[in-house]
C-alpha positions in Angstrom: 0.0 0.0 0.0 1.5 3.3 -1.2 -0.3 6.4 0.2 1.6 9.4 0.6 2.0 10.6 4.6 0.1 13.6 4.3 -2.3 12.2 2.7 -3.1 9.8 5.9 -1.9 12.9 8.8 -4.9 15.2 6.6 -7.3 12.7 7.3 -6.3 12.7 10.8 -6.3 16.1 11.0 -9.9 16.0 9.7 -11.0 12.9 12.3 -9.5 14.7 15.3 -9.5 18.4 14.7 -12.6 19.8 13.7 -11.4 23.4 14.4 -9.1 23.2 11.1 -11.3 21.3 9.1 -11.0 22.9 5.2 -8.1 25.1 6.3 -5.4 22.3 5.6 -4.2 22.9 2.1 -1.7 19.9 1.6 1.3 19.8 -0.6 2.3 16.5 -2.1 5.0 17.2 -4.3 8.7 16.9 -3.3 9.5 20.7 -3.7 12.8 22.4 -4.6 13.5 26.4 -3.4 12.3 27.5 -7.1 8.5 25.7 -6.4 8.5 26.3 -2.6 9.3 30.2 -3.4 6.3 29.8 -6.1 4.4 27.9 -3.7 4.5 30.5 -1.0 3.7 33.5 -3.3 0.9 31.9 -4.7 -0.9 30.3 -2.0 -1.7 33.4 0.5 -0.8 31.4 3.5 -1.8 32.5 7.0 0.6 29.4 8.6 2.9 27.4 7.1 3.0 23.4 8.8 6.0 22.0 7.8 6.0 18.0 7.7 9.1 17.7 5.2 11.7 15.0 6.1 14.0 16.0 3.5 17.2 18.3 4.6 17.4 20.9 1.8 13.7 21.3 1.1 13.0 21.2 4.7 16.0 23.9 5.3 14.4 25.7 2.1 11.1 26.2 3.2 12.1 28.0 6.9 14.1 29.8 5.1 10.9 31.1 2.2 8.6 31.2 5.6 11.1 33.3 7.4 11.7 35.6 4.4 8.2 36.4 3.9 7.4 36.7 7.7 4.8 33.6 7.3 4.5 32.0 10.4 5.7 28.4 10.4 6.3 25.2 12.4 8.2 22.6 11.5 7.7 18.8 12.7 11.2 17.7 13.5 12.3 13.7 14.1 10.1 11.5 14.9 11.5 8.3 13.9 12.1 5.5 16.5 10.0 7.6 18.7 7.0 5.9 20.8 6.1 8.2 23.8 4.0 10.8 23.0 4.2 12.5 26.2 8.1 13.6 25.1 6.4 15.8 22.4 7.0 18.9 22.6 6.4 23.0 20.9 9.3 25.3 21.5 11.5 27.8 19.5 14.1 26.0 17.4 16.8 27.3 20.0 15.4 25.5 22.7 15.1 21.9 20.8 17.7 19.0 21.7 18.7 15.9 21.8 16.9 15.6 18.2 19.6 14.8 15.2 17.2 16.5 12.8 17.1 20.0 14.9 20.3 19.8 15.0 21.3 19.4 11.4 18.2 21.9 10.3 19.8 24.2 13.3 23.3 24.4 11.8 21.9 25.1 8.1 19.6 28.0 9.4 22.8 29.3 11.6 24.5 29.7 8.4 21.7 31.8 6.5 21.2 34.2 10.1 18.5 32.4 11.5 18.9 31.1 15.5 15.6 31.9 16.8 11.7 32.8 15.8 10.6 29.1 14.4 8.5 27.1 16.2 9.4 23.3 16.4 7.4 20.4 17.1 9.8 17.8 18.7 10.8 14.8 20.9 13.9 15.5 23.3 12.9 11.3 23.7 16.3 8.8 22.8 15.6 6.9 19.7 14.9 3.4 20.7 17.3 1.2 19.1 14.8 -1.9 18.6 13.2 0.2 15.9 16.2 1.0 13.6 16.1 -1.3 10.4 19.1 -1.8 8.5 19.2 -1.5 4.8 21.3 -1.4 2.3 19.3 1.1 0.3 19.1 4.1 3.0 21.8 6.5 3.7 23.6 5.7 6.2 22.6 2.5 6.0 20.1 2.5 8.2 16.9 3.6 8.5 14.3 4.5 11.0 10.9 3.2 11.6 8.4 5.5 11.6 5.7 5.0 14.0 2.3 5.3 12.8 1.0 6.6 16.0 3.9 9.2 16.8 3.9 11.0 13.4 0.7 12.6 13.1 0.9 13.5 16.7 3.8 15.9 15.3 1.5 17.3 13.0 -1.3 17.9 15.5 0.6 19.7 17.5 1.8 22.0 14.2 -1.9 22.9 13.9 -2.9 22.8 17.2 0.4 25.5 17.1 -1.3 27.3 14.3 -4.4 27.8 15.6 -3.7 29.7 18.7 
């Protein structure tokens, strides 16, 4: 079965959040800074929930939010996570012991940014029990992604985005 994650978090969204319902506007194309710039200039966004588990594009994104002075938050690792009660909303300064923060932190730092984006994010150590290896990932290994931990992230984004 190949359905794309937002696709399953909007319904979510939908099932559990009433409040948003027909404010979600999803985007399921793997975007580059050209289409996100296009993206953002064309859709009038009020709030921008980032779900992108790509680097660059991730990186990208902030960066076209920040630019524009769109609000955003972005859902940060949750791989290999399972308690929900670790999740947490806080200014991308104050995340830790998340390798993704880190690495979107350090890319940020080098185009001025330090503080001012929200994160939604799991100081929780990754549970080594769910870590497949593969020889198609990079490194090779890859995390599991639980089903029940991920859209959590993403409530929390629009629960963010709604107050």
């Amino acid at each position: 079965m190949n359905i794309q994650k937002i696709t399953v978090n909007k319904k979510h969204i939908y099932i559990t959040c009433k409040l948003i319902l027909g404010r979600v506007r999803p985007v399921t194309e793997f975007i580059k800074e050209e289409r996100t710039i296009k993206i953002l200039e064309n859709g009038h966004f009020d709030y921008v929930v980032d779900c992108i588990d790509t680097l660059s594009p991730k990186v990208e994104l902030i960066k076209a939010c920040v630019d524009r002075q769109i609000p955003v938050v972005s859902s940060l690792g949750a791989g290999g996570k399972t308690d929900p009660s670790q999740i947490q909303i806080a200014d991308i300064s104050k995340s830790y012991q998340c390798k993704l923060a880190r690495y979107v932190r350090k890319r940020l730092h080098e185009s001025g940014i330090r503080t001012g984006v929200t994160v939604v994010f799991s100081p929780e150590l990754v549970d080594q029990d769910k870590v497949i290896v593969t020889e198609k990932a990079y490194p090779k290994n890859q995390l599991l992604v639980l089903f029940h931990t991920c859209p959590l992230f993403w409530l929390y984004g629009c629960k963010r985005s709604d107050t």
